[in-house]
N, C-alpha and C positions, 0 to 999 in steps of 0.2 A: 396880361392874362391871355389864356388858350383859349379856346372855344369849339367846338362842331355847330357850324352857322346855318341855318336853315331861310334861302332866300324867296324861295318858292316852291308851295308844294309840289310832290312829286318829281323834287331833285333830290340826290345826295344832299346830304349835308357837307358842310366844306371848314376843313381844319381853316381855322380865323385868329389871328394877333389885333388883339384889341387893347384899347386903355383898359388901364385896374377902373374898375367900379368904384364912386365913394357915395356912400348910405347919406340919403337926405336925413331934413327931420323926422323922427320915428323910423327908423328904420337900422340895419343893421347890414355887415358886411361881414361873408363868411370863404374862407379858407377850403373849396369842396373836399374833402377825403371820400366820398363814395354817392353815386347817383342810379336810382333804379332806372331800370330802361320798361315802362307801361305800355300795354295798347291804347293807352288814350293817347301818348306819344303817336305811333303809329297814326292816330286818327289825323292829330297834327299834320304830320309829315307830309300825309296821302291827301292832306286836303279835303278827311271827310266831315273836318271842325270849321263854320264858316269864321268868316273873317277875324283870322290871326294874327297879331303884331308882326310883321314881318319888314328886316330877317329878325328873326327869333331865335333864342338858343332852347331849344326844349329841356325836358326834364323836368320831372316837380316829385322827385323820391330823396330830395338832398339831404344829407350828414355833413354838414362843416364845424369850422370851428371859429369863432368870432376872430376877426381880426382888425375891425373899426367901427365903432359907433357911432349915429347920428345923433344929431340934436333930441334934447330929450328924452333918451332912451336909459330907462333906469330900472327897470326889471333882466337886465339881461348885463356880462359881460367878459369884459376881453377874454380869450381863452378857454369859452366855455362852448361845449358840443350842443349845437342844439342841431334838430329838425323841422327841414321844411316843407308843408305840401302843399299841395295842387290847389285847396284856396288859398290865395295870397292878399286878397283885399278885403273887405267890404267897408261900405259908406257910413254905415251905422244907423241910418233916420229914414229910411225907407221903412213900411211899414212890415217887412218882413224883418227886419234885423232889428225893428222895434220888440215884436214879438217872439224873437227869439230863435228864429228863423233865417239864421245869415246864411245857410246853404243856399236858400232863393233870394240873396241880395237882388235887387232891380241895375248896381251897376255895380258888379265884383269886379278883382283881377284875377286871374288863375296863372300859377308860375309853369312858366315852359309853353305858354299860349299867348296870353296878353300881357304878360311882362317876362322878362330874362329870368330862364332856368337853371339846372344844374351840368350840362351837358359842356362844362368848362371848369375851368380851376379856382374861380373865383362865381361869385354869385349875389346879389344885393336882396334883401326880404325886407317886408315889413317886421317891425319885430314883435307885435301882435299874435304875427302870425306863424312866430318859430316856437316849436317844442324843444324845452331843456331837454337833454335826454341821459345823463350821467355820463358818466367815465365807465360803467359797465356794459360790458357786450361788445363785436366785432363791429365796425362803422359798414360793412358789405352787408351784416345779417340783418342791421336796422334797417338798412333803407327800403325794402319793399315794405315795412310796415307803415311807411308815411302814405301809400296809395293802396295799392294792394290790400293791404289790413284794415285801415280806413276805414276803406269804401263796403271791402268783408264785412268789419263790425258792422257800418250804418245799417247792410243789408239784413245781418244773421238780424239784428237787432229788429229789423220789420219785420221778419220773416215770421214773429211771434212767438209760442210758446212750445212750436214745431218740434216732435222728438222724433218724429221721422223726416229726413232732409234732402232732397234731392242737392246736388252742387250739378250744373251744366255749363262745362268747358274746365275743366281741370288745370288750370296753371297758377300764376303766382297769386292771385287772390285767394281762389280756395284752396289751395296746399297751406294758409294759412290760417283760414278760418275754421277748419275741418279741423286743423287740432282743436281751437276755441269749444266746436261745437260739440266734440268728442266729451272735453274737459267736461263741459258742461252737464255730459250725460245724453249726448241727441246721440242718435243713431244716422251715420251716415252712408250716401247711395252717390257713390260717384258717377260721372254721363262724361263721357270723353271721346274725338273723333272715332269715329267707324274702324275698328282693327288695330287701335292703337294698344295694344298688348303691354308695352314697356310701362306708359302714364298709368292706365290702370292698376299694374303691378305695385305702382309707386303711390297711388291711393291707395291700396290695400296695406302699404308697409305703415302708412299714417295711421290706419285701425280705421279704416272706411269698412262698413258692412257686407258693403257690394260694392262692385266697380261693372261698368261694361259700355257699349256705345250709346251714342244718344238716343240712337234711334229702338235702341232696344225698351220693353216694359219690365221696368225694376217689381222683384219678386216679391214687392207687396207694397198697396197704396201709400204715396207721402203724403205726411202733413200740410211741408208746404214745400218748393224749391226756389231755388236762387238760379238765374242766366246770369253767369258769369262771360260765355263767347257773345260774342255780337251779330249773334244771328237770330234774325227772326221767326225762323221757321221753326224754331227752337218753343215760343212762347205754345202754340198748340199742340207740341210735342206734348209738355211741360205740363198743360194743363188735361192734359189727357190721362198724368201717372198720378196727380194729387187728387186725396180723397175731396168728398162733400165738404162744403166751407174751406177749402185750402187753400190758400194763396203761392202766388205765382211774382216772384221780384225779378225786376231786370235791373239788374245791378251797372250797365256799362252805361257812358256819356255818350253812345252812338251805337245803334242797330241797325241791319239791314230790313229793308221792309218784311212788316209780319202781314201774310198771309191770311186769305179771307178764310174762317175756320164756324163750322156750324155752332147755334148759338148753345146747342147743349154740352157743349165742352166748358162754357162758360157757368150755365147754368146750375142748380143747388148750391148758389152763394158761394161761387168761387171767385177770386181774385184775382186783378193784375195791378199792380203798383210799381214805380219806379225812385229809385235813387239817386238825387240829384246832389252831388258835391259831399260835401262834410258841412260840420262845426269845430268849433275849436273845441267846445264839450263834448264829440267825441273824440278825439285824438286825446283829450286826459285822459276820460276813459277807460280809451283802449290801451294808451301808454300802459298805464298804469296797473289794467288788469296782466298784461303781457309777461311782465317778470313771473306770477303766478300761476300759468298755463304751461311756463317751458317754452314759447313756441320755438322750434326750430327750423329757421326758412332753408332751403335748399337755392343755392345762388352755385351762377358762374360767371364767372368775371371776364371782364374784357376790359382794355385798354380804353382813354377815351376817344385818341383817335381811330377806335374800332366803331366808332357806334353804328355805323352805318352795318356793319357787317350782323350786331348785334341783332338790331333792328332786325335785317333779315332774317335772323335764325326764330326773332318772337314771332316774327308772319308765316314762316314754316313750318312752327312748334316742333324745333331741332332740340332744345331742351327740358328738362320738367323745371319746376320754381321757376325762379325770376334770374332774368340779367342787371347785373349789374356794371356800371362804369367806374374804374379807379383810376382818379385820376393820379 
């Protein structure tokens, strides 16, 4: 198998020949055809995610197609398309995956950080923790919904019963959850960097209400918003456009520090909650509701051994949607 190897953050990643993978017990071994490239990726890379299995092959947006099974595995098989994301483990008997709570497993894996991702031709999962995902649809337009859509549902899903929505940071999460929340009937207020004319343009073609910078005040209080970018300074923005009682989600697995903000920003029972990981009852879910929304991702593709290039263009937000890697 190929790979883009990741020896230490804050290198390249380095085209790598490695042995094929073969799936222990409970697990399974897939054939990648297409991997989202995320800002949690990025986090990885940059080394803003502490201690990562390293070297690591990142990516946790994978589309394969089964190629070996391990022991025991008998809900899933050869030749069938599943998906896998970014939680890749839990223990089960911890008391949060007792209660049903395996997004705060006390000792998860996460694919593309603490075990081997999709940023190669080959890739090994739990088989727990792959989504069947049919024979319909492109394998390019699925894969942001293994992260990107996710972590949108977990968040639209806190976000309440919001019909007015701020989204902050306009890319491959919310270009997908904004159709979701449209579907749904919410009214959406896109926030995208300072002068960025073209992403706005491309929230409005989705049927977002308003678009404009982040740092602007949307032309009428929201219900609640979603920080999609990973900036902190973002959270007092944020809470400064949502009405009374309105909550405020930080949807990313790493922010920059948020800033000391007076406490009436806060106050008339407003909110700040965060979003940590998935379940696998959401990703049915969301699978599941997704054929019935239409979503349509906006992707562009890059080779795999592009990723590095990739990578760059999602730190420079050179494109709108999501990158994807085909291998």
């Amino acid at each position: 198998m190929h790979a883009m190897l990741l020896a230490r953050p804050g290198e390249p990643l380095k085209w790598t020949e490695l042995p094929d993978p073969a799936p222990g017990p409970g697990e399974i071994r897939v054939r990648v055809l297409a991997c989202g490239v995320c800002r949690t990726d990025l986090h990885v890379v940059d080394g803003e995610l502490p201690h990562p299995r390293l070297p690591i092959i990142p990516g946790h947006e994978i589309v394969g197609r089964i190629d070996a099974l391990g022991q025991g595995v008998t809900n899933l098989k050869i030749g069938e398309r599943v998906g896998i994301p970014w939680l890749g483990h839990t223990c089960g008997i911890c008391p949060y995956c007792v209660a049903g709570r395996e997004n705060l497993c006390d000792t998860p894996l996460f694919t593309g950080y603490t075990r081997n991702g999709g940023y190669a031709t080959s890739a090994v999962a739990d088989a727990r923790y792959a989504f069947a995902l049919g024979e319909e649809g492109e394998d390019a337009a699925f894969a942001p919904l293994l992260c990107a859509g996710l972590i949108g549902w977990r968040s639209l899903t806190m976000a309440g019963e919001a019909g007015t929505l701020g989204l902050y940071g306009f890319g491959a999460a919310a270009h997908i959850i904004a159709q979701v929340a449209i579907w749904q009937g919410r009214r959406i207020f896109a926030f995208t960097r300072k002068g960025d004319e073209k992403t706005q343009a491309f929230a409005r073609s989705l049927g977002a209400a308003w678009a404009g910078g982040s740092e602007e005040t949307p032309p009428e209080p929201l219900d609640a918003a979603i920080i999609f970018a990973p900036v902190g300074a973002l959270v007092p923005t944020a809470l400064k456009a949502v009405r009374k009682g309105g909550r405020v989600v930080c949807a990313g697995i790493h922010m920059s520090t948020i800033p000391a903000f007076s406490y009436d920003l806060l106050w008339e029972e407003r909110q700040i909650v965060s979003v940590a990981n998935l379940t696998r009852q959401d990703g049915l879910d969301f699978l599941a509701l997704a054929p019935r929304v239409g979503i349509s991702t906006q992707v562009t593709l890059y080779k795999l051994a592009d990723a590095n290039r990739a990578l760059a263009d999602l730190r420079a937000g050179r494109f709108d949607g999501a990158a994807v890697l085909a291998p």
